[in-house]
LUMKE-199287 format. One record per residue (C-alpha): residue in three letters; x, z, y. Coordinates in nm, 2 decimals, always signed. Each point is the difference from the previous one (the first is absolute). Layout:
// residues N
type->ALA | c1->X | c3->Z | c2->Y
...
END
This chain:
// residues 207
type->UNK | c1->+23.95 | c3->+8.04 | c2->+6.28
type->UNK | c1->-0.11 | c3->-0.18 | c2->-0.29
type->UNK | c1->-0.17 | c3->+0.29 | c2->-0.15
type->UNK | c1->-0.20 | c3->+0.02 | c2->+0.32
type->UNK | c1->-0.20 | c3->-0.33 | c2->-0.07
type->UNK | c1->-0.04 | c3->+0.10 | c2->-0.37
type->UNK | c1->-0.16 | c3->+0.27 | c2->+0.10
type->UNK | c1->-0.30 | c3->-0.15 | c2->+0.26
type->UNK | c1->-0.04 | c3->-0.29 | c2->-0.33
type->UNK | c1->-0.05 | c3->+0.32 | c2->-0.24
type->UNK | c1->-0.21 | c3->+0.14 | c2->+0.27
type->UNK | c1->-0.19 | c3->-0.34 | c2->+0.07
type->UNK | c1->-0.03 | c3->-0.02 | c2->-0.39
type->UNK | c1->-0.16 | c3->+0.31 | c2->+0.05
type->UNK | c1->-0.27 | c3->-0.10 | c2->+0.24
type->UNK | c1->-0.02 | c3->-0.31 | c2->-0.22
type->UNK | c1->-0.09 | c3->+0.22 | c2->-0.28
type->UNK | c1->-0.25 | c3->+0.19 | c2->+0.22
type->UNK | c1->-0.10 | c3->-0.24 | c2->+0.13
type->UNK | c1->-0.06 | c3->-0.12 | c2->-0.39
type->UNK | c1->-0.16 | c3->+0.34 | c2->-0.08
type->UNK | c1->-0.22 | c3->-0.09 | c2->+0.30
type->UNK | c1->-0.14 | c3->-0.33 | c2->-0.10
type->UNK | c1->-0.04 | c3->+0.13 | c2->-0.32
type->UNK | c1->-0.22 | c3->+0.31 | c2->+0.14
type->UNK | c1->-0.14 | c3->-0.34 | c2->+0.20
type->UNK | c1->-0.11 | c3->-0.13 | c2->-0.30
type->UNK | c1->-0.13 | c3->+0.25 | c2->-0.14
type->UNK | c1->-0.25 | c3->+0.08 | c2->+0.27
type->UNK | c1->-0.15 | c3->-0.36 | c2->+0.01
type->UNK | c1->-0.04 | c3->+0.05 | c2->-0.38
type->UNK | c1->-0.19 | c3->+0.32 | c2->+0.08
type->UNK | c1->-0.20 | c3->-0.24 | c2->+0.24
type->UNK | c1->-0.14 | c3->-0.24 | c2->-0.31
type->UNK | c1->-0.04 | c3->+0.35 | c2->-0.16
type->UNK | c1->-0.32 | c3->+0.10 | c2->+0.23
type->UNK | c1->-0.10 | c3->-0.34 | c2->-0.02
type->UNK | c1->-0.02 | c3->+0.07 | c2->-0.40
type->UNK | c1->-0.33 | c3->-0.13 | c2->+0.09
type->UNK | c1->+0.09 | c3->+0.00 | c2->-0.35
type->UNK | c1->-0.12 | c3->+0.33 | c2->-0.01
type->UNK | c1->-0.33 | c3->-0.14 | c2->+0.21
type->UNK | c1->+0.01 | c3->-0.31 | c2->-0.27
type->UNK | c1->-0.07 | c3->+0.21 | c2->-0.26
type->UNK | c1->-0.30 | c3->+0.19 | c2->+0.20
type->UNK | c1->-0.14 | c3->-0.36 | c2->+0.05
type->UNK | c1->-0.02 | c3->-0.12 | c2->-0.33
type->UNK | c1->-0.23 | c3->+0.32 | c2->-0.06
type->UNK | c1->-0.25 | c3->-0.07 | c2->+0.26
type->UNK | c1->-0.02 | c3->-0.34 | c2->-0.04
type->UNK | c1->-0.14 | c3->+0.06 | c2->-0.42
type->UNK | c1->-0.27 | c3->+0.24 | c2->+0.15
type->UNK | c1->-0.06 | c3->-0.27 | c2->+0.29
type->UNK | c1->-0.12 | c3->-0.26 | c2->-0.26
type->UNK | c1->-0.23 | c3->+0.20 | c2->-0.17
type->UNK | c1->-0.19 | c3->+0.14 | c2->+0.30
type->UNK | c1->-0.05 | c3->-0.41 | c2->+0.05
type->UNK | c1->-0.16 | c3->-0.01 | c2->-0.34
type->UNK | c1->-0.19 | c3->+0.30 | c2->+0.02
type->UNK | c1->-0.16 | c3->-0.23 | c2->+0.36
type->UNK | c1->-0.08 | c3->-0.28 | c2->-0.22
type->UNK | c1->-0.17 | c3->+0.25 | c2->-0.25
type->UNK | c1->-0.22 | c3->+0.11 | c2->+0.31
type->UNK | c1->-0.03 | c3->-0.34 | c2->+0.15
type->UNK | c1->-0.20 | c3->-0.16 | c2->-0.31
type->UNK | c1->-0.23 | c3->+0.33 | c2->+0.00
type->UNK | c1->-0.09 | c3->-0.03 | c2->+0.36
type->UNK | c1->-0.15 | c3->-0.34 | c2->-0.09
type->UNK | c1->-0.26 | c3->+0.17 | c2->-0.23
type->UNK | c1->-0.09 | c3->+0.29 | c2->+0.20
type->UNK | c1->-0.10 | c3->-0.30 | c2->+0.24
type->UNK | c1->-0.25 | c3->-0.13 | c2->-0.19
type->UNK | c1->-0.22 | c3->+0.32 | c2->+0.01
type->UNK | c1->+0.12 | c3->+0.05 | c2->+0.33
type->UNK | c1->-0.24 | c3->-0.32 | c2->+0.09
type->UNK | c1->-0.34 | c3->+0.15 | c2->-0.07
type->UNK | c1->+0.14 | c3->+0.33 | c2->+0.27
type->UNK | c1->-0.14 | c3->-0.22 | c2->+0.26
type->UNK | c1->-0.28 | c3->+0.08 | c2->+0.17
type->UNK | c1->-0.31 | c3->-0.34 | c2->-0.01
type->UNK | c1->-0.13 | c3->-0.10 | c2->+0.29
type->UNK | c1->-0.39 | c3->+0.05 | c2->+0.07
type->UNK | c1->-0.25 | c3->-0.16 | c2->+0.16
type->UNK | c1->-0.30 | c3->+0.08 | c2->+0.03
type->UNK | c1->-0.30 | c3->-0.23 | c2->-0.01
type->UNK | c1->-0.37 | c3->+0.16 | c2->+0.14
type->UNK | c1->-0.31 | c3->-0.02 | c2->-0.22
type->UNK | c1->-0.30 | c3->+0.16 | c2->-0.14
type->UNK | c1->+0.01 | c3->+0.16 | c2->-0.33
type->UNK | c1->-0.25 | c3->-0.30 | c2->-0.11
type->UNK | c1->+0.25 | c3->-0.25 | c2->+0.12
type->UNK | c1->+0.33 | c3->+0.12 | c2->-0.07
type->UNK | c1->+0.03 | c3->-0.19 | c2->-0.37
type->UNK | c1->-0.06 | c3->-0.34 | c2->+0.26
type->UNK | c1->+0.27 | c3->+0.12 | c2->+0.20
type->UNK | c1->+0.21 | c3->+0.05 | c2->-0.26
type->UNK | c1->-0.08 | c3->-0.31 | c2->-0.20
type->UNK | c1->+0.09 | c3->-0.19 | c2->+0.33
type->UNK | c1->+0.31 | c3->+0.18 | c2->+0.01
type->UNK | c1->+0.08 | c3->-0.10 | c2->-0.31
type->UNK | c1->-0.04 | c3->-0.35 | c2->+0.09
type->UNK | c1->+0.20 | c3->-0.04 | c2->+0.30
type->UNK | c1->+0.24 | c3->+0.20 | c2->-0.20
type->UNK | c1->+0.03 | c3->-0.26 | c2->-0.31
type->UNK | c1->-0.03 | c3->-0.27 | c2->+0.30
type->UNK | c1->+0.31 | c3->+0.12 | c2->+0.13
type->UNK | c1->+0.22 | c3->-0.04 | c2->-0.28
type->UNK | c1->-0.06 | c3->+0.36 | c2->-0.22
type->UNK | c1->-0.01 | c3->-0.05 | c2->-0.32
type->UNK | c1->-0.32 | c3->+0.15 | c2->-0.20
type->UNK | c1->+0.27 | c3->+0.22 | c2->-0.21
type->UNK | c1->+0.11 | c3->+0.15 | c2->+0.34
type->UNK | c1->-0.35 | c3->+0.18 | c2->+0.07
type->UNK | c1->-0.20 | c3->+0.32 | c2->-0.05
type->UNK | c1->-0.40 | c3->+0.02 | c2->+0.11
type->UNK | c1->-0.09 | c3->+0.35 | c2->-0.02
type->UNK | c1->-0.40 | c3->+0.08 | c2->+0.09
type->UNK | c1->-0.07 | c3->+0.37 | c2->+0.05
type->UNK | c1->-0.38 | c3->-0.06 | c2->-0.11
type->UNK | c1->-0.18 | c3->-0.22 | c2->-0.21
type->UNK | c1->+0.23 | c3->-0.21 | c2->-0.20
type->UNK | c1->+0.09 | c3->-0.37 | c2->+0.05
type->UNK | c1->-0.19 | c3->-0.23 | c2->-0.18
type->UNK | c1->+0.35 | c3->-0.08 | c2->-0.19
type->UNK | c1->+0.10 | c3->+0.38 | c2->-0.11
type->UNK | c1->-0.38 | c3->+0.00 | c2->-0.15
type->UNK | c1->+0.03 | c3->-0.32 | c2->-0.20
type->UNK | c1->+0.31 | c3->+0.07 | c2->-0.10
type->UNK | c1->-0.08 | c3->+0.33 | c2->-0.16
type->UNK | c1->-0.26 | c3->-0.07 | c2->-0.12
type->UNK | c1->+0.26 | c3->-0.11 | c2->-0.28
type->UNK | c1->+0.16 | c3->+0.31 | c2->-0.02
type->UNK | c1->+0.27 | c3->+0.19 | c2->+0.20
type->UNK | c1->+0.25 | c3->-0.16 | c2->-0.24
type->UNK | c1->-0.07 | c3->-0.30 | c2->+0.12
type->UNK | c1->-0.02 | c3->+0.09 | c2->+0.36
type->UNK | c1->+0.34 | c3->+0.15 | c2->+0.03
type->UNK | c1->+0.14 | c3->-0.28 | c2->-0.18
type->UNK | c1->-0.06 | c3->-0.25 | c2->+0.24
type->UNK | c1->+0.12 | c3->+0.28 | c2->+0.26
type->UNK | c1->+0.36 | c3->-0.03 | c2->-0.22
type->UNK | c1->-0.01 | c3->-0.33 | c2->+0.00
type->UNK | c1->+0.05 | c3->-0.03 | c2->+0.41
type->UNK | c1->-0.09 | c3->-0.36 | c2->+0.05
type->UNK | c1->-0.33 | c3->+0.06 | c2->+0.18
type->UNK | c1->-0.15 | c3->+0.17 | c2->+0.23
type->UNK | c1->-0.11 | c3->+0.36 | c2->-0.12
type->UNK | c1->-0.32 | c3->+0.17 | c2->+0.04
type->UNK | c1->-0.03 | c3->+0.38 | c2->-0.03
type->UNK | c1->-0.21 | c3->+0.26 | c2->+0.19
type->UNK | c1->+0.08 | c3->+0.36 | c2->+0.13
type->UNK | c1->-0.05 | c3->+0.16 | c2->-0.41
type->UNK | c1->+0.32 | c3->-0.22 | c2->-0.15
type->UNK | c1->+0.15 | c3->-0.05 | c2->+0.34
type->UNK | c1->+0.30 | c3->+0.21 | c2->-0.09
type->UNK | c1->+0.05 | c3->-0.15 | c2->-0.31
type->UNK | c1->+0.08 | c3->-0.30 | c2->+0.14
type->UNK | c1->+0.38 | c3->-0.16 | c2->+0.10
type->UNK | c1->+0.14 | c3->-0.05 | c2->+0.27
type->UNK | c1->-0.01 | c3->-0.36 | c2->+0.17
type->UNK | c1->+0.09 | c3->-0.14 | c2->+0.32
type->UNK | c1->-0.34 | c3->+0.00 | c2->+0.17
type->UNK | c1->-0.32 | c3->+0.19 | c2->-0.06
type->UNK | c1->-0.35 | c3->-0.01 | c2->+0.14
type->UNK | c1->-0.20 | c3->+0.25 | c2->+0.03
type->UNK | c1->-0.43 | c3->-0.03 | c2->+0.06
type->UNK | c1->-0.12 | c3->+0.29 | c2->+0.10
type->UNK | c1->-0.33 | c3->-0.09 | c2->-0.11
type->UNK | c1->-0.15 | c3->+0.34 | c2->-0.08
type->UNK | c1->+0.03 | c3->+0.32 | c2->-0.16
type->UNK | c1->+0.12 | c3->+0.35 | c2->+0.06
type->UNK | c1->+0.23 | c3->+0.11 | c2->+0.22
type->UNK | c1->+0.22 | c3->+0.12 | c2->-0.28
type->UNK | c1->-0.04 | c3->-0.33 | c2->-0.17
type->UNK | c1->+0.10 | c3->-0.17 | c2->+0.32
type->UNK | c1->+0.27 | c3->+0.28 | c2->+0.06
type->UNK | c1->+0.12 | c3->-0.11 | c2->-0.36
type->UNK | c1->+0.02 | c3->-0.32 | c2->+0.01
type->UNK | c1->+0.20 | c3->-0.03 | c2->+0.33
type->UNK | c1->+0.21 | c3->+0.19 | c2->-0.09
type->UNK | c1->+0.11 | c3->-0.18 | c2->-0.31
type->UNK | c1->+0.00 | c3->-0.35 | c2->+0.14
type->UNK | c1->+0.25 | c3->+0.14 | c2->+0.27
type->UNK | c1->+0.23 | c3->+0.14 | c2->-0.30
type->UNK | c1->-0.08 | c3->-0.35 | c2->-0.15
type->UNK | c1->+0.07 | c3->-0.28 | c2->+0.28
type->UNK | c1->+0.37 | c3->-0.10 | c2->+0.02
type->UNK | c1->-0.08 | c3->-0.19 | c2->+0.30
type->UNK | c1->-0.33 | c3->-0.04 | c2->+0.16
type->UNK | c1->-0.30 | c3->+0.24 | c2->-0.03
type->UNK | c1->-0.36 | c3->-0.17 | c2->+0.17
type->UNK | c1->-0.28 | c3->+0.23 | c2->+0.03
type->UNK | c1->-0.36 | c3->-0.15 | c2->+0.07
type->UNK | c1->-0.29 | c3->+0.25 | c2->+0.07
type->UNK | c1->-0.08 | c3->+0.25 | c2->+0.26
type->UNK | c1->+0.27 | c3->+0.06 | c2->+0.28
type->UNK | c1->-0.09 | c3->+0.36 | c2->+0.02
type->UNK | c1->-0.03 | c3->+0.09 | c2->-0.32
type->UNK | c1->+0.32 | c3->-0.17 | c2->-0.12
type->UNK | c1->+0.17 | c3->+0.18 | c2->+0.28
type->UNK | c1->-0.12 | c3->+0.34 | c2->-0.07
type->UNK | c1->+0.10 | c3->-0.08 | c2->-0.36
type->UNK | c1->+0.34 | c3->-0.11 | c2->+0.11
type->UNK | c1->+0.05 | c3->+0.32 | c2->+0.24
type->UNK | c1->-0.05 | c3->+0.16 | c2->-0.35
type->UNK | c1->+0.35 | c3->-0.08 | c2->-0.07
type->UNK | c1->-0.02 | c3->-0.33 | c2->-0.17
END
């Protein structure tokens, strides 16, 4: 009788120790669990992107300071606006003197402006070189006046915010000319005084 009960306590001993072996296969499968996490395996992957993730931020801050410059020529890829004021050949210099004026009268600075004639010269480009072209183009450097120039130096000139042209004359090449290098020339504003038809047949020219 005795050795009955002995034997269920070896056998329960038994299932203990099974039941042992079990919880130790137990643990072993949750420590197979952390195992895929070995996000430590990942960890190590993200350390390596994130040393090329800071340099493709300082290769943007390389580009951002060049896209500043670029912006600066990317100012005079406008296109001016242009108006066009009707006279005769004989009284387009007027037109464009009173141009001038309302445009000094409303704020623009003498350095800001270009007055291009396409036939005789202004009064101005004569006296001044009459000094020599040294002279001339000095004051032209200088920019703090207005410049006068006509249709032979017209694409020597720089480029400022407004020009004026009087087309007070001249060949249609000369006129042809000098359109087209006070368009190249205004940053802003280009005002055309003589006659409507011509200056529009010029300008269907591809100025």
């Amino acid at each position: 009788m005795p050795l009955i009960p002995e034997e269920p306590q070896i056998h329960e001993s038994a299932q203990g120790s099974s039941a042992m072996a079990a919880t130790g296969r137990v643990a072993p499968t949750p420590r197979p669990v952390p195992g895929p996490r070995p996000a430590a395996s990942v960890r190590p992957g993200r350390p390596g992107p994130p040393r090329p993730a800071p340099p493709v931020q300082r290769m943007p801050r390389d580009v951002a300071p060049a896209k500043p410059s670029p912006s600066g020529p990317a100012a005079p890829a406008a296109t001016p606006q242009i108006q066009l004021i009707p006279a005769s050949a004989e009284g387009a210099l007027d037109a464009a003197e009173e141009a001038l004026d309302l445009l000094l009268d409303s704020g623009r600075s003498p350095g800001e402006v270009l007055v291009i004639t396409t036939g005789s010269q202004h009064p101005w480009t004569e006296h001044e070189l009459s000094f020599g072209e040294a002279s001339y183009w000095a004051q032209h450097d200088a920019g703090d006046d207005v410049f006068y120039t006509d249709a032979t130096f017209a694409a020597r000139a720089a480029v400022r915010p407004v020009v004026v042209v009087a087309v007070n004359g001249g060949s249609t090449e000369a006129a042809t000319g000098a359109l087209a290098a006070a368009h190249s020339r205004a940053g802003a504003l280009l005002i055309v005084c003589g006659d409507p038809q011509q200056i529009n047949a010029v300008l269907g020219a591809g100025v």
